[in-house]
C-alpha positions as CSV (number, residue, x, y, z in Angstrom):
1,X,-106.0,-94.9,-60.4
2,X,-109.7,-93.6,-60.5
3,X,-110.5,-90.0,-61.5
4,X,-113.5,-87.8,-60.6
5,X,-117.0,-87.5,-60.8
6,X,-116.1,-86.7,-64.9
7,X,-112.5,-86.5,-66.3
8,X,-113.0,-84.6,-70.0
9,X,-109.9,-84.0,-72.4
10,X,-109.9,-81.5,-74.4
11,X,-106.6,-81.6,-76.8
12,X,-106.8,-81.6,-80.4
13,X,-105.7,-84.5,-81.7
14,X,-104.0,-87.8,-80.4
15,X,-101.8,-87.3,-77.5
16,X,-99.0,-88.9,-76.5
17,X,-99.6,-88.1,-72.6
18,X,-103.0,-88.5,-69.9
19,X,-103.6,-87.5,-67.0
20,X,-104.5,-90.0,-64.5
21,X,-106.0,-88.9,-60.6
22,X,-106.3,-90.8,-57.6
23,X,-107.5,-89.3,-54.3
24,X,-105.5,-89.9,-51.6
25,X,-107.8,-91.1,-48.3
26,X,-108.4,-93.8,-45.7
27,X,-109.3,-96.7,-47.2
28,X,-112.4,-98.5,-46.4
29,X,-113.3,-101.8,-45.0
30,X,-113.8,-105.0,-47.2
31,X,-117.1,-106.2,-46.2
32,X,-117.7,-109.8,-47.4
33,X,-121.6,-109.9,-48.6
34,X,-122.1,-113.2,-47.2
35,X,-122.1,-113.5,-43.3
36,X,-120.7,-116.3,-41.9
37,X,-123.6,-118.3,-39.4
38,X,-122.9,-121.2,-37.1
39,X,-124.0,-124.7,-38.8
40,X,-125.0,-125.5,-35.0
41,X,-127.9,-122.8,-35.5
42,X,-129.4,-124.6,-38.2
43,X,-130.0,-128.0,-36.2
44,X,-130.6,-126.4,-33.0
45,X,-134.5,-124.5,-32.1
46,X,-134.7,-121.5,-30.2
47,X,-135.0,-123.4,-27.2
48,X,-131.6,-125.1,-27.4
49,X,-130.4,-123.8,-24.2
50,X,-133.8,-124.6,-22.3
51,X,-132.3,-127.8,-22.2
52,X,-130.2,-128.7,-19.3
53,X,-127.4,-130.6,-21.0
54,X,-127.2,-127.6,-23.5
55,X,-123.4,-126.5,-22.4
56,X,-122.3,-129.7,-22.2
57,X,-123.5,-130.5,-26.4
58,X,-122.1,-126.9,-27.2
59,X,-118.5,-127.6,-25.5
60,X,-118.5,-131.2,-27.1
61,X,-119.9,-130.1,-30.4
62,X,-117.1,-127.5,-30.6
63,X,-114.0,-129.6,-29.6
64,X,-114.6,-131.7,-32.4
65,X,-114.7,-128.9,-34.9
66,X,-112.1,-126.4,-33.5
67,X,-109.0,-128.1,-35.3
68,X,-110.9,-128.4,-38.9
69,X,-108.5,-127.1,-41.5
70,X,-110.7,-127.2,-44.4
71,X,-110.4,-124.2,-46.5
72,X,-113.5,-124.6,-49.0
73,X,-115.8,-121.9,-49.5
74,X,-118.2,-124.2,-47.3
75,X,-115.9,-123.6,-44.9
76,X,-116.1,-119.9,-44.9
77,X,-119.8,-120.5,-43.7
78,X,-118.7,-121.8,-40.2
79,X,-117.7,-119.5,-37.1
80,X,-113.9,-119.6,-36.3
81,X,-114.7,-117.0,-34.0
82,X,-117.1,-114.8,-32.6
83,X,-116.1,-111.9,-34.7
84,X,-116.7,-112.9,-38.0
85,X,-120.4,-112.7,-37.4
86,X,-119.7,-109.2,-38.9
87,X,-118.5,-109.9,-42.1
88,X,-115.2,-107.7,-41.6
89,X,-112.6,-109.7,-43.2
90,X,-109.3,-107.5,-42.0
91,X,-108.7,-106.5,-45.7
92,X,-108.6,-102.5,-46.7
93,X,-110.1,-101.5,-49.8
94,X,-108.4,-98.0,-51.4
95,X,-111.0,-95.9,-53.1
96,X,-111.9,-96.2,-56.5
97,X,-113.4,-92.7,-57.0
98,X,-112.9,-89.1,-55.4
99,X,-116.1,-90.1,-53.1
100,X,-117.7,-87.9,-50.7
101,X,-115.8,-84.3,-50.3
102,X,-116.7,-82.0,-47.6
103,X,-115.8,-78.6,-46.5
104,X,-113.4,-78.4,-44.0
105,X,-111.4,-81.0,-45.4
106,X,-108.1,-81.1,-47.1
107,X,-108.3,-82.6,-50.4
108,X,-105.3,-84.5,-51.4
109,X,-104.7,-86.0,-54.7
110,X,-101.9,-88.3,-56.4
111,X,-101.8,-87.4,-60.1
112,X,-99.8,-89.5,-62.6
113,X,-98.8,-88.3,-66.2
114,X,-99.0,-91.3,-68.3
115,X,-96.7,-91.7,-71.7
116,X,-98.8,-94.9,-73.6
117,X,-97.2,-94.1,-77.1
118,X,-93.9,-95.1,-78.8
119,X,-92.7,-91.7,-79.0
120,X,-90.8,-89.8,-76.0
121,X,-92.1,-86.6,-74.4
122,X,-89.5,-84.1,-73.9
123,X,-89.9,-80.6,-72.2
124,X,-93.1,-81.2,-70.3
125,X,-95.0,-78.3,-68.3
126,X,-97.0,-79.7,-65.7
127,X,-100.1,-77.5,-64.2
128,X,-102.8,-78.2,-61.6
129,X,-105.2,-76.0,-60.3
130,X,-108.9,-75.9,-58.1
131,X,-111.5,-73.8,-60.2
132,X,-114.6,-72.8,-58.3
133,X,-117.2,-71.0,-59.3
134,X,-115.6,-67.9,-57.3
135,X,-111.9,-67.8,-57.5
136,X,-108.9,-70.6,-59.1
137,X,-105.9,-72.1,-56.9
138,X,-102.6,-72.8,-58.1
139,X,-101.4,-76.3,-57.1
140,X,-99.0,-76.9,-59.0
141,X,-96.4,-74.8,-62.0
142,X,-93.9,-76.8,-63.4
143,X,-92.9,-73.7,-66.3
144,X,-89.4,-73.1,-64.3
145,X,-88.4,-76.6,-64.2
146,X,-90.1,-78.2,-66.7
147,X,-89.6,-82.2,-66.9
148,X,-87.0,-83.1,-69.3
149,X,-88.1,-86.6,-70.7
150,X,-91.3,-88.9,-70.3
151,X,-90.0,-91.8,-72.0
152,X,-92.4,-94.5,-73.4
153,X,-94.2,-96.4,-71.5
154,X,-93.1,-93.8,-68.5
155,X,-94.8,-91.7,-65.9
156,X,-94.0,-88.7,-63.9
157,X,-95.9,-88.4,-60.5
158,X,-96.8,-86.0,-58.1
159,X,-99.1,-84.9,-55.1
160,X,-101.2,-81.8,-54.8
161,X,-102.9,-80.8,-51.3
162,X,-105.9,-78.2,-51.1
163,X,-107.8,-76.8,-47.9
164,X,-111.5,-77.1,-49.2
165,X,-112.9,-73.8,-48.4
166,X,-115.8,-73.6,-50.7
167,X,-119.2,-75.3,-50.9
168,X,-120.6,-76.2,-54.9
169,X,-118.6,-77.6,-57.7
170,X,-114.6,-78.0,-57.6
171,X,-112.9,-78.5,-61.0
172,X,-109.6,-80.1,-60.5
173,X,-107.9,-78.8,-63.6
174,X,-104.3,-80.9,-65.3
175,X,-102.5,-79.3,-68.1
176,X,-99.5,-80.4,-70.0
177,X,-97.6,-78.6,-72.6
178,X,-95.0,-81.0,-74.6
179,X,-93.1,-82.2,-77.2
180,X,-93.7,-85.0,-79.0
181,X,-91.6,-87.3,-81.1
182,X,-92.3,-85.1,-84.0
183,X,-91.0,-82.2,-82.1
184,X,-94.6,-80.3,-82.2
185,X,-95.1,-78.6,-79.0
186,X,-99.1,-79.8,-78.1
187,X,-101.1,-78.3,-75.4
188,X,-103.0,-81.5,-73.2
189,X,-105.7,-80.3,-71.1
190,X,-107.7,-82.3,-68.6
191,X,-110.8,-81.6,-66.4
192,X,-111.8,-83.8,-63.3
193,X,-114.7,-82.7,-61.9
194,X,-116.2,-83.5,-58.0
195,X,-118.7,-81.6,-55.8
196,X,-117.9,-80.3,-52.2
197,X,-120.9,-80.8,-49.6
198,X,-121.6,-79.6,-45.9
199,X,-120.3,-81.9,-43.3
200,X,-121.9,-80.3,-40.8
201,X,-125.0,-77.4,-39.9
202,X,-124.5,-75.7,-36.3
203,X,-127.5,-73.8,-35.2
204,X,-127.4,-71.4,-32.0
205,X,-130.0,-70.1,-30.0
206,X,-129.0,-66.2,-28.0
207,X,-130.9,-65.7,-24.3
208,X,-130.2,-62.8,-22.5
209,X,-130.6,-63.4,-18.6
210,X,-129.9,-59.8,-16.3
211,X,-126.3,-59.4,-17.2
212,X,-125.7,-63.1,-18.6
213,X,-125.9,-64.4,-22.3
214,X,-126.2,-67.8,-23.0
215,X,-125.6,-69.3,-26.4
216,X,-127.0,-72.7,-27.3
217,X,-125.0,-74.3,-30.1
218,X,-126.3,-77.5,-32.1
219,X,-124.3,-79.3,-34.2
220,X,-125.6,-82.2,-37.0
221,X,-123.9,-84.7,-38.7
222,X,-124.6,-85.1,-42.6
223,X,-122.2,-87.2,-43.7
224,X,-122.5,-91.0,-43.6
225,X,-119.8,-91.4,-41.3
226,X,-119.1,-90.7,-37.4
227,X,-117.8,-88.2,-36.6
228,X,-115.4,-87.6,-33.2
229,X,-115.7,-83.8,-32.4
230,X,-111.9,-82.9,-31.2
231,X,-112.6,-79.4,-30.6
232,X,-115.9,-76.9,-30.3
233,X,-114.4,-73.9,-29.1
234,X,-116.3,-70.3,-28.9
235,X,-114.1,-67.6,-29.6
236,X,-115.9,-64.7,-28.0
237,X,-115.6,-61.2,-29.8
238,X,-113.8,-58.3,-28.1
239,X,-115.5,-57.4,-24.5
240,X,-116.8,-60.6,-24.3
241,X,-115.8,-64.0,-22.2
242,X,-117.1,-67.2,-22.6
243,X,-117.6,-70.3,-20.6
244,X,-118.3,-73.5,-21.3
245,X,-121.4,-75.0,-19.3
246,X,-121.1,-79.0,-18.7
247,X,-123.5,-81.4,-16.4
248,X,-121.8,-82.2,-13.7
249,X,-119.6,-86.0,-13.1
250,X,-118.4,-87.5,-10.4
251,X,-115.8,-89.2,-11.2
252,X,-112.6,-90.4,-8.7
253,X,-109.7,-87.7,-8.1
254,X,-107.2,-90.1,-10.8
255,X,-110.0,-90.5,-12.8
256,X,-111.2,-87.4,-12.8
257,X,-107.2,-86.0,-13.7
258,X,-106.4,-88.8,-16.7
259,X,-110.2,-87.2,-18.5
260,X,-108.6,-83.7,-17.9
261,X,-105.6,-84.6,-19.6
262,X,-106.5,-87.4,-22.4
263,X,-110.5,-85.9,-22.9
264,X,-112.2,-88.3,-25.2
265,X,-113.5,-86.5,-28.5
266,X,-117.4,-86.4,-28.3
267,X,-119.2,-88.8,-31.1
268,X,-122.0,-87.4,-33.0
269,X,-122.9,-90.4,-35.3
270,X,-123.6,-90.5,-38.8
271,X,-126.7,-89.5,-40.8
272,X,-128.5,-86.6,-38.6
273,X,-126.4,-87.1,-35.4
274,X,-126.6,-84.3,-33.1
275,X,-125.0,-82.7,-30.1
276,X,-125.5,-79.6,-28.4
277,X,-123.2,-77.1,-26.6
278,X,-124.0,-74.2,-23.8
279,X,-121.5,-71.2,-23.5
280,X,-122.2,-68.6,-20.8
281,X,-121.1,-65.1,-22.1
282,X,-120.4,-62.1,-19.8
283,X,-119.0,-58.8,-20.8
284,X,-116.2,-57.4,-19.0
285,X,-117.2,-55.4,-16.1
286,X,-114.7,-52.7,-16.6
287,X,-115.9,-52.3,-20.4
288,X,-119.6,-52.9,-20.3
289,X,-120.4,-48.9,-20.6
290,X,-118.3,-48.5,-23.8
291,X,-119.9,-51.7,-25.2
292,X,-123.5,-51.1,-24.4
293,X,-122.5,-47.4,-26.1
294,X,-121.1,-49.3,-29.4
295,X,-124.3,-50.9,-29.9
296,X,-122.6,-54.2,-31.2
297,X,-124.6,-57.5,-31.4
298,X,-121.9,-59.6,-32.2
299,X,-120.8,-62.1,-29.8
300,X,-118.2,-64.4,-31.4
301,X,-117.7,-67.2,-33.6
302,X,-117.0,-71.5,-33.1
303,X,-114.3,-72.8,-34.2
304,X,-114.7,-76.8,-34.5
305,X,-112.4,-79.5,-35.3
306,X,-113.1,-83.6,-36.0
307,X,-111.9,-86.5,-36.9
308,X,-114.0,-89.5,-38.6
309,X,-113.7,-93.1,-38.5
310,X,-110.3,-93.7,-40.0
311,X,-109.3,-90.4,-38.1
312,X,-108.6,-88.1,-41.4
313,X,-109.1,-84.3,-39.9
314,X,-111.9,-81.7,-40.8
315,X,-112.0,-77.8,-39.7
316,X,-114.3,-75.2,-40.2
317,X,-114.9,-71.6,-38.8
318,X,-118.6,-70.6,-37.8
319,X,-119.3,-66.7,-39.5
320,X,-120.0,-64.4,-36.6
321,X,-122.9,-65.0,-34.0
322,X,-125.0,-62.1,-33.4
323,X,-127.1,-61.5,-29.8
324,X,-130.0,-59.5,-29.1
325,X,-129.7,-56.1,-30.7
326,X,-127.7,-53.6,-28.2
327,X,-130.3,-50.4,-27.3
328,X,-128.2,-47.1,-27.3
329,X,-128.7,-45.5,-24.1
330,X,-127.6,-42.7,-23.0
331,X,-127.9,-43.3,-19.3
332,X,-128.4,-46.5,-17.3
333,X,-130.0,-46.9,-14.1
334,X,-129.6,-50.4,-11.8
335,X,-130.7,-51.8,-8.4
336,X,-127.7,-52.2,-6.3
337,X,-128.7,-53.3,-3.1
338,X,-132.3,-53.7,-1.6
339,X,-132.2,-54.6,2.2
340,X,-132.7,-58.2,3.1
341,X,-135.4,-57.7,5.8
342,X,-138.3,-54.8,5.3
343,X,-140.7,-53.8,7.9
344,X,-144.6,-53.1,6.9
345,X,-145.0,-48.7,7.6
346,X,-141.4,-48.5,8.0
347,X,-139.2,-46.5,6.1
348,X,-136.1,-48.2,4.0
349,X,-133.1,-47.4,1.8
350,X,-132.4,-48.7,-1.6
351,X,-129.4,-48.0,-3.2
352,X,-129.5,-47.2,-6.8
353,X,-126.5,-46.3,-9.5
354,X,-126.7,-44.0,-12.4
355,X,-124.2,-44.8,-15.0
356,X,-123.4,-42.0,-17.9
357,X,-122.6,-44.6,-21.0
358,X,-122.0,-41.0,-23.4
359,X,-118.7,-39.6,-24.3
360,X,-120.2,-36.3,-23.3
361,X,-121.5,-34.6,-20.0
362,X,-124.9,-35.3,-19.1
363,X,-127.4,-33.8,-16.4
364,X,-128.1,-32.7,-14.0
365,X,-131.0,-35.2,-13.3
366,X,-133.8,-35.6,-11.3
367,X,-135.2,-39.2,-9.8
368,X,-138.9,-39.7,-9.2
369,X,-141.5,-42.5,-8.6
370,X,-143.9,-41.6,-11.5
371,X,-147.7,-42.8,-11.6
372,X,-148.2,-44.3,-14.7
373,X,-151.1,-47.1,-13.9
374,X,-153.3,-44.1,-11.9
375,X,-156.2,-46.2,-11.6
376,X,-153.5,-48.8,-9.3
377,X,-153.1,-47.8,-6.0
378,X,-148.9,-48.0,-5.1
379,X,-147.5,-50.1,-2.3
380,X,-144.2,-48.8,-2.1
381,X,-143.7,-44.9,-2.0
382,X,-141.2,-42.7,-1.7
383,X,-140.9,-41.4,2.3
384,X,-140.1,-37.6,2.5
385,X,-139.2,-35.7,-1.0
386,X,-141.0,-36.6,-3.8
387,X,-138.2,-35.9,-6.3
388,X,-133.9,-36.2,-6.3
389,X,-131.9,-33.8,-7.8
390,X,-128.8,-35.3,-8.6
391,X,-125.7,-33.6,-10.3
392,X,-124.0,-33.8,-13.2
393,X,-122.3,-36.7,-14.6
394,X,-119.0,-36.5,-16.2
395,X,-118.8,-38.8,-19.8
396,X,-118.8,-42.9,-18.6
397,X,-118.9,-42.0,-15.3
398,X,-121.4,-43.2,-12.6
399,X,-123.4,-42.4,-9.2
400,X,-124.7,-43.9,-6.5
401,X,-127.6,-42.5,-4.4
402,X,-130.2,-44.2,-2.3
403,X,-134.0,-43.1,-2.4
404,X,-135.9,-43.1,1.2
405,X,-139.1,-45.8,0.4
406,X,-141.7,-47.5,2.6
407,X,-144.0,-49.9,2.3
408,X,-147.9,-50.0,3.2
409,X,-148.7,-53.4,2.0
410,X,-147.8,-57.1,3.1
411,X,-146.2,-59.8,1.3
412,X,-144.7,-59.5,-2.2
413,X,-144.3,-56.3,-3.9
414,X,-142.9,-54.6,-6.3
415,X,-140.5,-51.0,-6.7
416,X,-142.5,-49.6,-10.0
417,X,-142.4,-46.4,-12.0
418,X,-138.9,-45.0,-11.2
419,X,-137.5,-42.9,-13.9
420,X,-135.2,-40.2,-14.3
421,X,-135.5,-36.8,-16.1
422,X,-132.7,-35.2,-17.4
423,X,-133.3,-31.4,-16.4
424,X,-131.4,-29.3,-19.5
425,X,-132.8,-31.7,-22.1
426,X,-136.2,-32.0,-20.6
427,X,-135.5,-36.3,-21.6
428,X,-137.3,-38.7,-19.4
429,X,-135.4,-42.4,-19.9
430,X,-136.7,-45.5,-19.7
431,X,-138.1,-47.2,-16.4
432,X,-136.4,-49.2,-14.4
433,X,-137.4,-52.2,-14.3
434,X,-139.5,-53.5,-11.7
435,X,-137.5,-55.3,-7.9
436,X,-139.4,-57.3,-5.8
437,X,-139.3,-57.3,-2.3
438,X,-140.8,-59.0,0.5
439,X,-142.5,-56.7,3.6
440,X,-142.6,-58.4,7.1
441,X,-144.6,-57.2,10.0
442,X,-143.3,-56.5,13.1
């Protein structure tokens, strides 16, 4: 039994009863301190194998040692095998104190209630709880069925489980209430104290690409152990999907089908380990208008899972993921088609889209090439009527209208300065933003 980082008791006077705590984890390796080294290394130089007639020493040398059955610690010094070179010596070792706690995990302890006196303990009320600095979890209430007898030199032992949710100081609190052999009812309270660090930090990085999001999400290790990530899933907010972006493998078609079905948890070793994840986020077509309306920034949340060496389980539950701050528009205007092949002097359509992302009714509207930059001289004009009128727009509702342009310039340009001006509010809106296109000549 070991307790935690402090065990304090706080009882007046000699008790018959203690508390005892042992946490309940993987054990760990025995590691014996002294590595075992071939003898043949010691009268053999590094250029032992230079030799020609090397293999044949080494086979002889070891046929006459392979059947030694002596058991003396000089003994321990030679290679039986290959493997002992690490010192594992296939013996487990349970722990002797609480260790490292992390959030995410599930503590689980084995508590023992200990009678060492002469006297029998009769009625006992056995408590356990989690204090934090925040909030106190019941573990365990023994007041309806109390214990009947601890007799002496007896024990009473039970387990208590708790999801560690919290970072900072835990408190793993173990009361008994009693009688004694003088049939005085004494209170026994114990305190075992242990700390509960980060396993883990995930950072993400937001980029905003046309109508694409991409979320970059790094994860690093902290603990001194590996850790084998089962699980880094983005749950995307409402409006929102996600998609998982991998480098592409080649791999053979059964191959390629046992990986799909068995996938091998991804290793992020101990100490600062890190490995890095790429969602693609997209909002739902059909819902973009009353999203862009809401004005919400938030994107969604990970959820990750793992497993270290001796595969006990940790989880834990990103907080929310904010994007880019949402701009409330009132109206939206995009490029949706631009002809493939456009003629120097000649005149072209493009067909544009104006999206009402209100609850009300908005317009009517009129579209123009504006002349911001006066001192530049514009490329691309409008050919005919300088201005659109366009109708009204019922609330979320869009439409789509093509403006007459031409082109007086070769080579790469650029459709600038169109805006719209809502004609009973007197509003211009933003620009839109600026499409290149490519004028041939005849």
């Amino acid at each position: 039994m070991s307790s935690g980082g402090s065990s304090h008791n706080q009882g007046g006077g000699a008790h018959s009863l203690a508390f005892r705590v042992m946490r309940l984890c993987r054990p760990s390796f025995h590691v014996e301190t002294p590595l075992r080294l071939d003898p043949l290394d010691l009268i053999s130089g590094e250029d032992f194998f230079d030799n020609p007639n090397s293999s044949s020493l080494f086979n002889s040398y070891y046929k006459t040692h392979e059947d030694s059955s002596d058991l003396t610690y000089k003994n321990r010094l030679i290679l039986q095998n290959p493997n002992d070179s690490i010192g594992l010596s296939g013996l487990l070792v349970l722990p002797q104190a609480f260790g490292a706690i992390y959030l995410g995990e599930t503590f689980c302890s084995y508590i023992s209630i200990n009678n060492s006196s002469n006297l029998e303990a009769r009625d006992v009320v056995i408590k356990a709880e989690i204090q934090t600095e925040r909030q106190r979890i019941q573990l365990l209430d023994s007041s309806k069925s109390p214990v009947e007898s601890i007799r002496s030199g007896g024990r009473y032992d039970f387990i208590v489980e708790h999801d560690v949710k919290e970072l900072g100081p835990h408190t793993l609190v173990c009361t008994a209430l009693y009688n004694d052999g003088d049939s005085e009812r004494k209170y026994l309270p114990q305190f075992f104290k242990f700390v509960v660090a980060n396993p883990l930090s995930v950072r993400t990085k937001v980029r905003s690409v046309k109508e694409n999001t991409f979320l970059e999400a790094c994860i690093e290790n902290h603990t001194k152990t590996n850790l084998f990530m089962d699980q880094v899933e983005f749950e995307p907010a409402q409006h929102w999907s996600a998609t998982i972006l991998k480098a592409d493998e080649h791999h053979s078609g059964t191959n390629f089908q046992t990986r799909e079905i068995f996938k091998p948890p991804v290793l992020i070793k101990a100490g600062g380990g890190i490995h890095n994840y790429l969602y693609q986020l997209k909002v739902s077509s059909h819902e973009s208008a009353q999203v862009k309306v809401s004005g919400s920034n938030v994107l969604g949340k990970l959820q990750i899972t793992w497993r270290t060496n001796l595969g006990e389980p940790g989880r834990l539950q990103t907080q929310q993921i904010l994007g880019s701050p949402i701009a409330h528009k009132d109206i939206e205007l995009r490029v949706v088609e631009v002809p493939s092949v456009i003629i120097l002097d000649r005149p072209f359509l493009v067909c544009l889209s104006l999206a009402n992302l209100t609850d009300r009714k908005m317009g009517p509207f009129e579209v123009r090439l504006s002349h911001v930059d006066s001192n530049e001289e514009k490329i691309v004009r409008v050919n005919g009527l300088q201005t659109l009128v366009l109708p009204h727009l019922e609330a979320f509702s869009s439409s789509d209208f093509s403006l007459n342009l031409i082109a007086t310039g070769l080579g790469i340009q650029k459709i600038s300065g169109i805006t719209v001006l809502d004609v009973r509010d007197k509003k211009v809106h933003d620009l839109l933003p600026d499409v290149e296109i490519f004028v041939n000549s005849d």
